[in-house]
C-alpha positions, 0 to 999 in steps of 0.5 A: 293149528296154533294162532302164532304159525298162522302169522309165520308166513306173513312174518317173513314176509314183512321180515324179507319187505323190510330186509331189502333196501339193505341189500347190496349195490354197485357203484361205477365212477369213472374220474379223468385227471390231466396234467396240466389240470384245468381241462374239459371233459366231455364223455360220450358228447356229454361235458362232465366238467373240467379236470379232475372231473368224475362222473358216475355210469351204468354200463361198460363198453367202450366210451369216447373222451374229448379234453379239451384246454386253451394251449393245447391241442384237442384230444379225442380218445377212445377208451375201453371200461371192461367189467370186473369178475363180478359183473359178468352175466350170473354172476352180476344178479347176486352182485347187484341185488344180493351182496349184503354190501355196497360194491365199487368201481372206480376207474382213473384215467389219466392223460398227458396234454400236449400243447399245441404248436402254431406254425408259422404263417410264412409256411403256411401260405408257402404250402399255400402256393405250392398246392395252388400252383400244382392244381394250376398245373393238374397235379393232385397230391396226398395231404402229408 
């Protein structure tokens, strides 16, 4: 046996040690913009900061978005992030660990605040009388 194929194994495997960080990865963000800007965003009860407000995640599924800003009314959302091709069981092992490149997923949602409508007290405290009076009488009514 030649001194130099006694090495060939350990070659390679320095070579393979050396070559893996240079492999691939997938970078998720998902960025949340609203008009008007300015808003707090919280995802799956974790604040992210306010809009345009980006966070990086792990895993798709279905995240739950609460915006909130001064003036306007309080939205909570429920959105689905489906996978791309790529991340599908099998599929998703070459994407991660074996694409010599870098992968990225981005996601935008963009959502239209409402500003909130104060009623007037004098309808308020009318409603106030009519559920009063009506529990006075034994009548029980659905809120509209």
């Amino acid at each position: 046996m030649l001194p130099t194929e006694s090495r060939l194994p350990a070659t390679i495997f320095v070579v393979a040690v050396l070559a893996l960080p240079l492999v691939g990865c997938v970078r998720r963000r998902m960025t949340v913009r609203t008009s008007p800007p300015g808003a707090t965003v919280s995802v799956d009860n974790q604040v992210i900061g306010t809009t345009p407000a980006a966070t990086s995640f792990l895993y798709y599924g279905t995240r739950e978005l609460r915006i909130e800003k001064d003036g306007y009314r309080t939205e909570t959302i429920r959105r689905k992030i489906k996978p791309p091709w790529y991340q599908y069981p099998g599929i998703d092992f070459v994407a991660e660990t074996l694409w010599p490149g870098e992968l990225r997923d981005e996601r935008i949602i963009d959502l239209e605040m409402v500003p909130k409508t104060v009623e007037p007290t004098d309808n308020v405290l009318d409603r106030a009388d009519s559920l009063r009076n009506q529990s006075r009488a034994g009548v029980i009514t659905a809120p509209p």
